[in-house]
DOVEX-971766 format. One record per residue: x, y, z of N, C-alpha, C in turn. Coordinates in Angstrom, 1 decimal, decimal comma, always signed. Atoms other than C-alpha are relative to their C-alpha. Layout:
<nodes>
node nx=X; ny=Y; nz=Z; cax=X; cay=Y; caz=Z; cx=X; cy=Y; cz=Z
...
</nodes>
This chain:
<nodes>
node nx=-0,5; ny=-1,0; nz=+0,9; cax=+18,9; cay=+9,7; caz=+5,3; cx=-0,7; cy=+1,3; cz=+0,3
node nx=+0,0; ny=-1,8; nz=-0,2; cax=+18,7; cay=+13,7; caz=+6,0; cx=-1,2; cy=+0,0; cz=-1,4
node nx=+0,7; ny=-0,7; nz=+0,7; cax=+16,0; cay=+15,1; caz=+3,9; cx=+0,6; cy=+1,9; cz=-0,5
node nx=-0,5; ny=-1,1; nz=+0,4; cax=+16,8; cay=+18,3; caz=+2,2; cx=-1,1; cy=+0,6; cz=-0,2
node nx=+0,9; ny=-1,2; nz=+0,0; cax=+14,7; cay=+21,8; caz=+2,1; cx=+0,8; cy=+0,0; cz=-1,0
node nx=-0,3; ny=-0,1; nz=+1,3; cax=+14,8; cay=+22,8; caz=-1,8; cx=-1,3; cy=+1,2; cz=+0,1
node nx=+0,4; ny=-1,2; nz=+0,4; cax=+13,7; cay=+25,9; caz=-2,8; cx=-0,5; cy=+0,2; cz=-1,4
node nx=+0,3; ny=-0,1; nz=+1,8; cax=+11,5; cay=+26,4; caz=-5,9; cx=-0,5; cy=+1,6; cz=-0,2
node nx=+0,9; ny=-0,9; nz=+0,6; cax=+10,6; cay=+30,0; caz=-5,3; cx=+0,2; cy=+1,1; cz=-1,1
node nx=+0,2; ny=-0,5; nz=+1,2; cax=+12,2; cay=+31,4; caz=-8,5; cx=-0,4; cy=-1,1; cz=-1,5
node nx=+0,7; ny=+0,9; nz=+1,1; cax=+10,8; cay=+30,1; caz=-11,9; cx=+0,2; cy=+0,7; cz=-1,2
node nx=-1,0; ny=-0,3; nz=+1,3; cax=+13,6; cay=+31,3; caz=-14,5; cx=+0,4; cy=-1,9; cz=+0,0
node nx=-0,5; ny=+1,7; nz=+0,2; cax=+15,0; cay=+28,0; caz=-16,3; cx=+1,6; cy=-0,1; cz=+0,7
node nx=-1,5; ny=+0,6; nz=+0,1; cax=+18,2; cay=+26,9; caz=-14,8; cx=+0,8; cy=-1,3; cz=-0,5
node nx=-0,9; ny=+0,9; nz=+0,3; cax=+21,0; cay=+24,8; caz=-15,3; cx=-0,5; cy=-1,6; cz=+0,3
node nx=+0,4; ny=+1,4; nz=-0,3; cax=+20,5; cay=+21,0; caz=-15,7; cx=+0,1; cy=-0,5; cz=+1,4
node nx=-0,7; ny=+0,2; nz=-1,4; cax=+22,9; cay=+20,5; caz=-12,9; cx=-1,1; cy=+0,6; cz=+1,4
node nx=+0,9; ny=-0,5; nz=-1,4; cax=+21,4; cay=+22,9; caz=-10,5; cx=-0,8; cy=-0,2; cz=+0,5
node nx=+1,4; ny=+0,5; nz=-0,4; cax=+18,0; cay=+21,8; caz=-11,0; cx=+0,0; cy=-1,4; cz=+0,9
node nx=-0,1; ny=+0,8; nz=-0,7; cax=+19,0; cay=+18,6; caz=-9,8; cx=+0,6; cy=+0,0; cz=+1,7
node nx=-0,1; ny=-0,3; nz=-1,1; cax=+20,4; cay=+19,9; caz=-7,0; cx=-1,0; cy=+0,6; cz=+1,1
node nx=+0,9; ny=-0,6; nz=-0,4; cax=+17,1; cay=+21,5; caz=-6,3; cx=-1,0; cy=-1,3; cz=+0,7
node nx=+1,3; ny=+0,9; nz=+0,0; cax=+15,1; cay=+18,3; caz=-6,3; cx=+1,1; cy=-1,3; cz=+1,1
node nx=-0,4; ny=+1,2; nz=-0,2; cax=+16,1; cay=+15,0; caz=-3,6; cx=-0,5; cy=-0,8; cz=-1,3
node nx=+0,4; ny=+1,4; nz=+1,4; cax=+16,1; cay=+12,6; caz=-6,7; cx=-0,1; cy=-1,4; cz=+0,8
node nx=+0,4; ny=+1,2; nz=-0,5; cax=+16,6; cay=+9,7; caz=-4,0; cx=-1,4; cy=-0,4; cz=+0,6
node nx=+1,3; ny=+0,2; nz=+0,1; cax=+13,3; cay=+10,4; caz=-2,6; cx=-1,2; cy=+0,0; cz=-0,4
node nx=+1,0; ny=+0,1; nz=+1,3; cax=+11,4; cay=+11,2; caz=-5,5; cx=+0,5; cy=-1,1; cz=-0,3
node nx=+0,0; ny=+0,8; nz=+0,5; cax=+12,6; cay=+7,9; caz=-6,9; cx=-0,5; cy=-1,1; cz=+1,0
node nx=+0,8; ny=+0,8; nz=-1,5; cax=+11,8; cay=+6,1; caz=-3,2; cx=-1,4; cy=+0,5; cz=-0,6
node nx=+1,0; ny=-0,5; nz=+0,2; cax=+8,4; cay=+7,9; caz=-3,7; cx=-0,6; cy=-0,8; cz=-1,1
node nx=+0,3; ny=+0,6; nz=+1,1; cax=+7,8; cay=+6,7; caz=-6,9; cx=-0,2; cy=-1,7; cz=-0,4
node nx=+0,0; ny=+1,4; nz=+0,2; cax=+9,1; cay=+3,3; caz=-6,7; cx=-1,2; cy=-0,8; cz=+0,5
node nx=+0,8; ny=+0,4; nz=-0,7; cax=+6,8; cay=+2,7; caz=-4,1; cx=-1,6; cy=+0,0; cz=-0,1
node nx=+1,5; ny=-0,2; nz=+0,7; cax=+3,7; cay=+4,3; caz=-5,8; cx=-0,2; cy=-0,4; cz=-1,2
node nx=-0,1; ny=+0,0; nz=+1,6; cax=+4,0; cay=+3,8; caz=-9,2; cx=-1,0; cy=-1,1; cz=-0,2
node nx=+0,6; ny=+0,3; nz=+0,0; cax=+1,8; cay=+1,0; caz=-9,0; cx=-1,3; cy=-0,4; cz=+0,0
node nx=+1,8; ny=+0,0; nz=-0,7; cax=-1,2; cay=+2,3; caz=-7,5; cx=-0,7; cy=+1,4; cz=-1,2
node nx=+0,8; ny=-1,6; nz=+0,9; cax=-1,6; cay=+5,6; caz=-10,1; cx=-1,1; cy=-0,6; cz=-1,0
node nx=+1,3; ny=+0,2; nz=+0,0; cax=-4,4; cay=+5,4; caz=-12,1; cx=+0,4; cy=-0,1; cz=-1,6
node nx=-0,6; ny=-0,2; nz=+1,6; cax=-2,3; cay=+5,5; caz=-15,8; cx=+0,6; cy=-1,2; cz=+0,1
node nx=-1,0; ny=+1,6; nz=-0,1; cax=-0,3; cay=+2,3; caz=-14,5; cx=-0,8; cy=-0,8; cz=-1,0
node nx=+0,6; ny=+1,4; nz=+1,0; cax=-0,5; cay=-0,9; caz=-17,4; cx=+1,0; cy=-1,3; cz=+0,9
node nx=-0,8; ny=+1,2; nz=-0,5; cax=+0,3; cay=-4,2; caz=-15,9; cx=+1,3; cy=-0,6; cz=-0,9
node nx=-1,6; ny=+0,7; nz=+0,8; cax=+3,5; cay=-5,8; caz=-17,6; cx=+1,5; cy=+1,3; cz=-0,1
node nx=-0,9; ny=-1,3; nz=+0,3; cax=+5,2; cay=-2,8; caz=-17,2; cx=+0,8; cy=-0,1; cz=+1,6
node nx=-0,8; ny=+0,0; nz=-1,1; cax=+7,9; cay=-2,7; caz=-14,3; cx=+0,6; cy=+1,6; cz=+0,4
node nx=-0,4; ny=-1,3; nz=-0,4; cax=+9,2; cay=+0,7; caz=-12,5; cx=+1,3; cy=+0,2; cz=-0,7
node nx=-1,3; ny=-0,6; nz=+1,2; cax=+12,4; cay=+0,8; caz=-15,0; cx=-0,9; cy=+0,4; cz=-1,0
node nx=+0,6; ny=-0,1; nz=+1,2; cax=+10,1; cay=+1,6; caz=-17,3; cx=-0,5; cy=+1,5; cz=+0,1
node nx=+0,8; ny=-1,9; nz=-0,5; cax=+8,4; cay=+4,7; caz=-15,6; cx=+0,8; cy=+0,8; cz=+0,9
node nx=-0,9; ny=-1,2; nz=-0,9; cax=+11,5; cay=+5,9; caz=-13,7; cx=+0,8; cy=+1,0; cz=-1,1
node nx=-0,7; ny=-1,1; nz=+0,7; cax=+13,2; cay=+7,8; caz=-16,6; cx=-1,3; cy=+1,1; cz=-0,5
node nx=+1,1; ny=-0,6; nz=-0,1; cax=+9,5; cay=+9,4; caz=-17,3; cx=-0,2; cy=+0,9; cz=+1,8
node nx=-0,2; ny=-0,9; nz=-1,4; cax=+9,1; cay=+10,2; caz=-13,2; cx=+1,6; cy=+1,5; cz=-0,1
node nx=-0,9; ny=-1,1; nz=-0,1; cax=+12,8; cay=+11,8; caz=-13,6; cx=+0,0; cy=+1,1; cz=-0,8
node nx=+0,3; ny=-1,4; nz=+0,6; cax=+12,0; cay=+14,2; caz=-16,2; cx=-1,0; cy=+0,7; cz=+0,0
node nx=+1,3; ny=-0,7; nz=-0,3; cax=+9,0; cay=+15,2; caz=-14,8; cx=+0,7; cy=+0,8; cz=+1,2
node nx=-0,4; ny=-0,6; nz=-1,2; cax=+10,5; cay=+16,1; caz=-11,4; cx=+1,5; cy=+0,9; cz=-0,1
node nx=-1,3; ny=-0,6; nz=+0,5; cax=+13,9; cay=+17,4; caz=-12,4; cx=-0,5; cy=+1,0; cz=-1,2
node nx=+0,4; ny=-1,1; nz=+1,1; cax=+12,0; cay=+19,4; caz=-15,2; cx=-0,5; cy=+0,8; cz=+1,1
node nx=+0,5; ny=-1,3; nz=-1,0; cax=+9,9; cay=+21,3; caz=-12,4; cx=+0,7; cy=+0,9; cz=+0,2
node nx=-0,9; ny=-0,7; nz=-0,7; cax=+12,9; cay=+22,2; caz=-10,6; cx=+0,7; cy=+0,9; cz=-1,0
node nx=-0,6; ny=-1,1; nz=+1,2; cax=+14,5; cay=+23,7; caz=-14,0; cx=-0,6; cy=+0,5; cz=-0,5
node nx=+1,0; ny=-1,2; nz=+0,7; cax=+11,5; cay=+25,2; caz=-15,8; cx=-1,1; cy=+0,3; cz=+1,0
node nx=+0,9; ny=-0,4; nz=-0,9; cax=+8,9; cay=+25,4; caz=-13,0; cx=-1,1; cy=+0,9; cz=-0,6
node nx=+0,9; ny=-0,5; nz=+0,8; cax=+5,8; cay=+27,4; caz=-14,0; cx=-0,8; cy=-1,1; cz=-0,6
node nx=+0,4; ny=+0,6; nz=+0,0; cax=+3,4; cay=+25,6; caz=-16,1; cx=+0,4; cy=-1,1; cz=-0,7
node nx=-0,7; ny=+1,0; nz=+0,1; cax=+3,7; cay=+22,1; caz=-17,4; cx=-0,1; cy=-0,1; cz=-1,5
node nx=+0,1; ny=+0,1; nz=+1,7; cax=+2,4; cay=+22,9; caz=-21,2; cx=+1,3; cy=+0,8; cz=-0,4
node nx=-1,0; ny=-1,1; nz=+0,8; cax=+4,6; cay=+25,8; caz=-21,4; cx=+1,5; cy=-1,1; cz=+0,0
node nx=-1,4; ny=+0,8; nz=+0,0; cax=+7,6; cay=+23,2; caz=-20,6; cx=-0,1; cy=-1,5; cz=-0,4
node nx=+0,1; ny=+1,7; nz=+0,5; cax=+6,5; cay=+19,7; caz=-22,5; cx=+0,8; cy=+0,2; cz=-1,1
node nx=-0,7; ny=+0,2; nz=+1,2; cax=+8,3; cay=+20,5; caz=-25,6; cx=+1,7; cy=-0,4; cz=+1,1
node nx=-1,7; ny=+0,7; nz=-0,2; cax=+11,9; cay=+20,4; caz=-23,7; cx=-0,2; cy=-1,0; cz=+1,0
node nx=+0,1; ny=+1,0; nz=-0,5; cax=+10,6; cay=+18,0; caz=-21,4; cx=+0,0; cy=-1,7; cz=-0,7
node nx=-0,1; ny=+0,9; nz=+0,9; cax=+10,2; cay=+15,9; caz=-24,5; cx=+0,8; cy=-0,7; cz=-0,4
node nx=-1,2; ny=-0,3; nz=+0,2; cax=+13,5; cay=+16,8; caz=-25,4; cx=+1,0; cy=-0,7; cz=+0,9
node nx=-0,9; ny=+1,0; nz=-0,8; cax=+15,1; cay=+15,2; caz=-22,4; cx=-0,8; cy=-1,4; cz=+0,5
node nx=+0,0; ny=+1,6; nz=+0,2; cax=+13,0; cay=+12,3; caz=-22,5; cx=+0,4; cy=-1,0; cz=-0,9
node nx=-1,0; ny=+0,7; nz=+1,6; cax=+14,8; cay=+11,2; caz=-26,1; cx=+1,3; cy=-0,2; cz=+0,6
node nx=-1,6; ny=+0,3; nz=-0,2; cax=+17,9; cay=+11,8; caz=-24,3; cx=+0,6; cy=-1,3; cz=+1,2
node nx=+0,2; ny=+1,5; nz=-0,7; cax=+17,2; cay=+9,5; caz=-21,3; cx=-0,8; cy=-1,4; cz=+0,3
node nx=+0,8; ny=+1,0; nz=+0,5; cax=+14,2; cay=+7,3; caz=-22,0; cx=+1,3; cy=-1,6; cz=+0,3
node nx=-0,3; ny=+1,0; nz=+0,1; cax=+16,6; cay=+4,3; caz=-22,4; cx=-0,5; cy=-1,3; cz=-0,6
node nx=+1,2; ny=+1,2; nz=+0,4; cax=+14,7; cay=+0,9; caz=-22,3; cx=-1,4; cy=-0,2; cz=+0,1
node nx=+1,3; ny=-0,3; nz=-0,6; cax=+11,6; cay=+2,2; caz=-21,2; cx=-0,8; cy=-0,3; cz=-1,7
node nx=+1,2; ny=+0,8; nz=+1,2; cax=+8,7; cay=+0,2; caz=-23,1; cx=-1,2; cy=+1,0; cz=+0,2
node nx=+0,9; ny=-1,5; nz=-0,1; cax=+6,8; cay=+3,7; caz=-22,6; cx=-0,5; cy=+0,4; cz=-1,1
node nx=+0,8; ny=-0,9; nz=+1,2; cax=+4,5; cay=+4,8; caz=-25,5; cx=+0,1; cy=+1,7; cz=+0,7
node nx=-0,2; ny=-1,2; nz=-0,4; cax=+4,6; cay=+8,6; caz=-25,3; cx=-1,3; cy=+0,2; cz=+0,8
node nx=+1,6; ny=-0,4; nz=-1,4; cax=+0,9; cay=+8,6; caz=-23,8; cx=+0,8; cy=-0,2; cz=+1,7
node nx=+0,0; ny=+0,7; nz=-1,3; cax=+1,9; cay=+6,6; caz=-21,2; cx=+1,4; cy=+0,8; cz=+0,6
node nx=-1,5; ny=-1,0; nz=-0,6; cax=+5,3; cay=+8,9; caz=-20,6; cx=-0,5; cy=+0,9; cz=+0,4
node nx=+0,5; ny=-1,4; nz=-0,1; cax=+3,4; cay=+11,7; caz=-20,9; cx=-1,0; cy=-0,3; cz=+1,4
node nx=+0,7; ny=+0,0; nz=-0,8; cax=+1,3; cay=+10,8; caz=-17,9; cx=+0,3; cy=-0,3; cz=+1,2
node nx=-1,1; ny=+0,3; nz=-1,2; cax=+3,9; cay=+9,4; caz=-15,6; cx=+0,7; cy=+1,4; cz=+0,0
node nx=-0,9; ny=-1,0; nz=+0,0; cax=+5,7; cay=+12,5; caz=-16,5; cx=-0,2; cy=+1,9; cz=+0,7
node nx=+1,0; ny=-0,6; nz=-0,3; cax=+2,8; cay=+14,8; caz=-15,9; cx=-0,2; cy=-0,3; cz=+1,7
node nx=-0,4; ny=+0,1; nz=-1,1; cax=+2,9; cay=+13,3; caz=-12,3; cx=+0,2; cy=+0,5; cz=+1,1
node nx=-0,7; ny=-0,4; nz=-0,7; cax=+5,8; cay=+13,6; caz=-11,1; cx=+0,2; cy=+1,7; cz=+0,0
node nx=+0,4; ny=-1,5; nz=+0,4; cax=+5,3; cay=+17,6; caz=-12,5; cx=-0,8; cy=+0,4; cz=+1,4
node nx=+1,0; ny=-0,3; nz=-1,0; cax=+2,2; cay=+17,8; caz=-10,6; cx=+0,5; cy=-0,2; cz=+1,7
node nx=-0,3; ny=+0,1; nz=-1,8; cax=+3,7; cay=+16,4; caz=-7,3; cx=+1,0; cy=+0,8; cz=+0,5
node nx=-1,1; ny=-1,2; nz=-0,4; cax=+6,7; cay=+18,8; caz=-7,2; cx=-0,9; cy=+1,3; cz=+0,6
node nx=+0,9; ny=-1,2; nz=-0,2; cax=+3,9; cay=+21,4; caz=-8,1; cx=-0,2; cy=+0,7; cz=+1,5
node nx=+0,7; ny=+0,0; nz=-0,9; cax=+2,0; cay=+20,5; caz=-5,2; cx=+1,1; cy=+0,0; cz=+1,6
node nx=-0,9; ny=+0,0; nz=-1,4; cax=+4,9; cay=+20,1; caz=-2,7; cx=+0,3; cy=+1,3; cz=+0,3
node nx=-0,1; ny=-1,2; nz=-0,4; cax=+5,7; cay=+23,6; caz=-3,6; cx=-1,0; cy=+0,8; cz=+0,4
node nx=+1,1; ny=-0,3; nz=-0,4; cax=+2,4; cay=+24,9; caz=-3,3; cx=-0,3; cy=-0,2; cz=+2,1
node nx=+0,2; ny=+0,0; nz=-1,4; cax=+2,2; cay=+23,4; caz=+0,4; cx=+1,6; cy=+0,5; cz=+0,7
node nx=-1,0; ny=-0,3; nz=-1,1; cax=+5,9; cay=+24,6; caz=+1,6; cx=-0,3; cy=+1,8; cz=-0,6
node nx=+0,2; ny=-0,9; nz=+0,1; cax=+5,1; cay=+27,8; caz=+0,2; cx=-1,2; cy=+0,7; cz=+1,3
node nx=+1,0; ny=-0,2; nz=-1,0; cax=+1,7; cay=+27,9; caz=+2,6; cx=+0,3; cy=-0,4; cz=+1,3
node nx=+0,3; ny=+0,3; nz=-1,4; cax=+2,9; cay=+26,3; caz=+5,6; cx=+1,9; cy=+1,1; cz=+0,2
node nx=-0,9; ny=-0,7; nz=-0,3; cax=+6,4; cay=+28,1; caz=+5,4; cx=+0,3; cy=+1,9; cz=-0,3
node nx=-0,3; ny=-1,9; nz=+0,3; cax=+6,6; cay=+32,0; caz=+3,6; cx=-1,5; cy=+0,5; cz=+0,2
node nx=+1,2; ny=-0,9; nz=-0,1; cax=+2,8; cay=+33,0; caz=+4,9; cx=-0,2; cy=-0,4; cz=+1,3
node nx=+0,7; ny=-0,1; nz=-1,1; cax=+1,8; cay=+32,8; caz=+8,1; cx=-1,7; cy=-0,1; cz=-0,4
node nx=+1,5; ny=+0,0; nz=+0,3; cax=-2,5; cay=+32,0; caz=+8,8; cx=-0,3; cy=+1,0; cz=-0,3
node nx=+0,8; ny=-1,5; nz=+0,1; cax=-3,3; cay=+35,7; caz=+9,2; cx=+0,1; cy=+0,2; cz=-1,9
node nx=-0,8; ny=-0,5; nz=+1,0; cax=-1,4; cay=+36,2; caz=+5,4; cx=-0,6; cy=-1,0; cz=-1,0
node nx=+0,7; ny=+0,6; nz=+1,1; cax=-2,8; cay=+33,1; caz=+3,7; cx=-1,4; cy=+0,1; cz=-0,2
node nx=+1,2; ny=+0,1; nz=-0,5; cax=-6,1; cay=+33,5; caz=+5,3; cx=-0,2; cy=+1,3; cz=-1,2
node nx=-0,2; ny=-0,9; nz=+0,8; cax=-5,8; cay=+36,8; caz=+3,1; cx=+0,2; cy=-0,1; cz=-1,4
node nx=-0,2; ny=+0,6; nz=+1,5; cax=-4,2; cay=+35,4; caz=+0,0; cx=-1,5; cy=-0,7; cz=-0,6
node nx=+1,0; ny=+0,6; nz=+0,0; cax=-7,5; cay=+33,1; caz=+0,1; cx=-1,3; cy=+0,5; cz=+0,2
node nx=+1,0; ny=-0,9; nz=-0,4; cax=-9,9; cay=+35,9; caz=+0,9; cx=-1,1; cy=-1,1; cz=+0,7
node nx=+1,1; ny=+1,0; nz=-1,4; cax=-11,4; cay=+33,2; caz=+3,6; cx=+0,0; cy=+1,2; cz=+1,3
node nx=+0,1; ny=-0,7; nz=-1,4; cax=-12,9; cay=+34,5; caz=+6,6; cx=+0,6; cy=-0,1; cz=+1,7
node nx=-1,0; ny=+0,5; nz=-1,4; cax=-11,1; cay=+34,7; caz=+10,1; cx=-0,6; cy=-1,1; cz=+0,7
node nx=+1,0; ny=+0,9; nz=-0,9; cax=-11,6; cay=+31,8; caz=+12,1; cx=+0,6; cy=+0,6; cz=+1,7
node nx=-0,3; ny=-0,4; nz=-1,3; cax=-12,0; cay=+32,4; caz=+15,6; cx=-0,2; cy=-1,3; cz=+1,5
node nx=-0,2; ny=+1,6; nz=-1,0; cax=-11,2; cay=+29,9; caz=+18,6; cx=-0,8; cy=+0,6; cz=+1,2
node nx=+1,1; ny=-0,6; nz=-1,0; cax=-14,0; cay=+30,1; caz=+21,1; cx=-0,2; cy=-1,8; cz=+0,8
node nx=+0,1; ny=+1,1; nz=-1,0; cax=-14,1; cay=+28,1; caz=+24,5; cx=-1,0; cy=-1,0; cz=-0,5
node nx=+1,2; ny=+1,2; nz=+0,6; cax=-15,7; cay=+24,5; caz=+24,2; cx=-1,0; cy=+0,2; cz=+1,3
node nx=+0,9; ny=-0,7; nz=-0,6; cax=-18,8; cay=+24,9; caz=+26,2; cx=-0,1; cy=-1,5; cz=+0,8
node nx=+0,0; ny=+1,1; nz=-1,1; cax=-19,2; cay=+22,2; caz=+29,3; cx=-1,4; cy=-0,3; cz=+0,6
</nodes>
């Protein structure tokens, strides 16, 4: 399956829809399925139906409120009432799966932003780091 380039670099709220169009949901859910048992909030008896409607409104909220993750927990809350389902999820434990998937969008955008719209010279700058310079290896 094609991977898709998604774009987070405005951070007005959009449309439910759109946002999902912003985010591959089958990879974040691959992603997830596959980790969900190694995070560090995981409770045993609990099965990945339980933390996939928590993962999706963490990652599908980025993509529509983006910015930070307090300023957008109230309506993230909001659409966890609406899809939650059968999830045996205490809100801690939502709230931390949900927090997450936030954080990993975050962070994806954070690195396509650095390795794609800046060039070294430009981040090396953003980062007030000092130049590095490539010097023969000595024989």
């Amino acid at each position: 399956m094609a991977s898709t380039e998604h774009s987070f670099d405005d951070q007005d709220t959009i449309d439910p829809a759109a946002a999902v169009s912003r985010v591959n949901a089958q990879e974040e859910d691959a992603y997830w399925r596959r980790s969900f048992w190694r995070e560090r909030y995981y409770s045993a008896g609990f099965d990945y139906e339980d933390y996939a409607p928590a993962y999706c409104v963490g990652y599908i909220g980025y993509a529509q409120y983006g910015g930070g993750y307090d300023d957008a927990e109230r309506s993230l809350w909001a659409n966890w009432e609406r899809i939650k389902g059968d999830s045996r999820l205490s809100m801690d434990e939502a709230r931390l799966a949900m927090r997450a998937a936030w954080d990993r969008m975050a962070d994806r955008r954070t690195l396509h932003v650095a390795k794609h719209a800046f060039g070294i010279r430009q981040l090396q700058q953003r980062m007030r780091m000092p130049s590095f310079k490539l010097r023969p290896a000595r024989l």
